[in-house]
N, C-alpha and C positions, 0 to 999 in steps of 0.2 A: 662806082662800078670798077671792079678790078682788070689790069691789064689784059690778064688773058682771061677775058669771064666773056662768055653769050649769054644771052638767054635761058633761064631757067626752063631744062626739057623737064619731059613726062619721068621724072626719077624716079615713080612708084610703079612704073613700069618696068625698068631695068633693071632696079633695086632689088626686084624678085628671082636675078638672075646672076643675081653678084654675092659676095660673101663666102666663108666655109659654112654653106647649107642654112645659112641664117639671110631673113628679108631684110634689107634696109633699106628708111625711109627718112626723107628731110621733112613730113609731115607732124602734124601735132603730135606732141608738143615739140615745139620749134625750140626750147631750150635756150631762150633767149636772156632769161635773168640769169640763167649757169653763164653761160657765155659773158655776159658784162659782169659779174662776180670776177671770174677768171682774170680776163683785160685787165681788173683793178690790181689781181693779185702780182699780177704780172709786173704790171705796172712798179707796184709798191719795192718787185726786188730791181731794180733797175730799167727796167727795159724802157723806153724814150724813144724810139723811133716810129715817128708818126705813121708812115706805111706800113711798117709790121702791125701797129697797134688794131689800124684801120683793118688789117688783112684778118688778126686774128677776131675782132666781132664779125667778119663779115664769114668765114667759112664755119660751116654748122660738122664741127668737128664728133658729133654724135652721129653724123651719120658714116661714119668711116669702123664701127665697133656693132657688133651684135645688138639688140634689143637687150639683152639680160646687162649689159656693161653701159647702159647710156647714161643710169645714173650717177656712176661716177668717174664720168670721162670728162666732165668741165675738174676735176680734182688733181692734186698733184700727186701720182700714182701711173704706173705703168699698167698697159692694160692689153689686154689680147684681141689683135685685131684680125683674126681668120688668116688660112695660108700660110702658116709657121711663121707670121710679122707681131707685134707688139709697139703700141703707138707710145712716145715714151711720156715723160709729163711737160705739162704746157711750159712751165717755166725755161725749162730743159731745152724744147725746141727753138723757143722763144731768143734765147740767149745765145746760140749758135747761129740763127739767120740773123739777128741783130749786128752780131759783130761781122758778118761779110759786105755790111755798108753798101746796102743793094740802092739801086735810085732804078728809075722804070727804064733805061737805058741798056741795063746791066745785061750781061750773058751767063745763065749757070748751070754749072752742070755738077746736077744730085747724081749721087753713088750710093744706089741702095734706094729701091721704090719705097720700102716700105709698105704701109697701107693705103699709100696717097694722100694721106693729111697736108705732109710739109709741102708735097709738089703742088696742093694747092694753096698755100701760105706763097709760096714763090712765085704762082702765076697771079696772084693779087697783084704784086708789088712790079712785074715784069712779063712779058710776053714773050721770053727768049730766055723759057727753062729746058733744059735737054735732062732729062733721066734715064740714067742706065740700069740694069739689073741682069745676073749671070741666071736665075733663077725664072724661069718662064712662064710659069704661073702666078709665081708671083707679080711680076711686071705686069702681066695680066690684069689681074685684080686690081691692082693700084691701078692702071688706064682707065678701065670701065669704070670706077669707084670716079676718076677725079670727070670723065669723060660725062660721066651722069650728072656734074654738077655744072658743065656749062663751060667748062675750061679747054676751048678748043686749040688754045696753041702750044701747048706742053707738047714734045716730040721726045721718043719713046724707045730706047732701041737695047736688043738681049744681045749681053757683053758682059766680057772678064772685064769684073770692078778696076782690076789692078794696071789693065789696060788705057783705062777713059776712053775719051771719043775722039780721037784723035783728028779727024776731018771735019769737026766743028769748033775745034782749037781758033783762036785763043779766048780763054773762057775770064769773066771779070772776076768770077767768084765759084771756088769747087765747094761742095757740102757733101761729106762723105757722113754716109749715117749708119756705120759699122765699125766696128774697132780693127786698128791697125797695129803691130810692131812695133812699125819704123815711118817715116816718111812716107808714101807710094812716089817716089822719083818722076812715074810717067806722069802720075796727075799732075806735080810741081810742073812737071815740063809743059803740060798744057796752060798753064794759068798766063795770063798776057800780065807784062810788067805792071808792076803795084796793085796785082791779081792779090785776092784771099783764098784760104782754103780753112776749113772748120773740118775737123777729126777727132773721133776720139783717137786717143793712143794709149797701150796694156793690151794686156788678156786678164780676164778672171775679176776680182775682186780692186785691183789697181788699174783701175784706169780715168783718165783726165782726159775734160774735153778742153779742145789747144785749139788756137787761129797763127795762122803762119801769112806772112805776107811776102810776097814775092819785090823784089827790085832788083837793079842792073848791078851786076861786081862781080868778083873775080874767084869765086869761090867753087868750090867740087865739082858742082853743077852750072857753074857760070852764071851765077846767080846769089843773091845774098839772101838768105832769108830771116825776117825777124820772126820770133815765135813769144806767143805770150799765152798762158794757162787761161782758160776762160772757166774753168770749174775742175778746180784740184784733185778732189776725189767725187765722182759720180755715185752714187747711192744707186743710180735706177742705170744695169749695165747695158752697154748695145752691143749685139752679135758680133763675133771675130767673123772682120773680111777673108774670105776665102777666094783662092786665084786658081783659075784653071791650069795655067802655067807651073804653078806650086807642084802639081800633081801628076806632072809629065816625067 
């Protein structure tokens, strides 16, 4: 049983009420040998950490995509998940909550709902994920979507990505799931010492997904950071973050 999981509710009830205009259901086929397919693949390109492993057989990632896309969402391929979101591929996700070294302890805070796949990868492994989103429906979507599966203590709130959450600070691990420039300074500033943060960084056809990790020194931000490339060039790209504040 994952950290933030209840009881599996009526989802083929809500299911009917969630999506862009498409039903979804964690019913047959339950997509069970896709799913351990997956895990192995996963597996095979590095990934090792017994909580994610466990997280990712256990959430029914098909049900986060249309009916017409569930046969190839256990696949390494980006795919359209309703709400102008795109779920990206398993390894991909995989590789970025791997490297924030979550333990059931942890504090994190996703930038960028998404579809709700990853926020429930993260309430597997932890009961103290905080998800922001500037976009309202989408936040939306992604709530009902991870809320239909049981995961009641994921907390939820519509915000400038570039901002974080500032009064839920200090965070063990940020996961931004949108491409950035540069740094976002305020997320560093949220992150509590030997904190992680997973971002991509680029626009357009260049961009790498990076893990930066925070310690104590004397540096710009009073802080030192190490940075190491977690995937040089991404093949399957994620949306440029965009700032309220950008546009003032």
């Amino acid at each position: 049983m994952g950290q933030g999981r209840c009881s599996w509710p009526a989802l083929l009830v809500v299911a009917l009420t969630i999506g862009a205009g498409q039903p979804l259901s964690a019913g047959p086929p339950d997509y069970a040998v896709e799913r351990a397919a997956m895990v192995e693949r996963v597996r095979a390109r590095g990934i090792i950490d017994a909580r994610l492993l466990a997280a990712l057989r256990t959430v029914p990632r098909h049900a986060f995509v249309s009916a017409s896309d569930r046969d190839r969402v256990y696949s390494e391929v980006r795919v359209p998940a309703g709400i102008g979101c795109a779920m990206q591929p398993p390894a991909i996700i995989a590789s970025a909550v791997q490297h924030l070294e979550l333990n059931p302890r942890a504090r994190v805070l996703q930038v960028g709902a998404g579809c709700g796949y990853t926020s429930a990868l993260l309430a597997e492994i932890t009961p103290h994920v905080f998800v922001m989103d500037r976009r309202r429906r989408t936040l939306d979507n992604a709530k009902l979507r991870v809320g239909a599966l049981g995961y009641s203590t994921v907390v939820w709130k519509h915000g400038d990505a570039c901002q974080g959450w500032g009064n839920r600070a200090p965070y063990d691990a940020v996961l931004v799931t949108c491409a950035a420039e540069h740094m976002p300074r305020r997320l560093i500033d949220q992150l509590a010492d030997g904190g992680r943060m997973v971002i991509p960084i680029g626009r357009g056809p260049e961009q790498s997904l990076n893990c930066v990790r925070k310690v104590r020194g004397q540096g710009s931000m009073g802080c030192k950071l190490h940075t190491s490339v977690v995937v040089p060039s991404l093949r399957s790209r994620f949306d440029p973050m965009a700032c309220e504040s950008s546009r003032k």
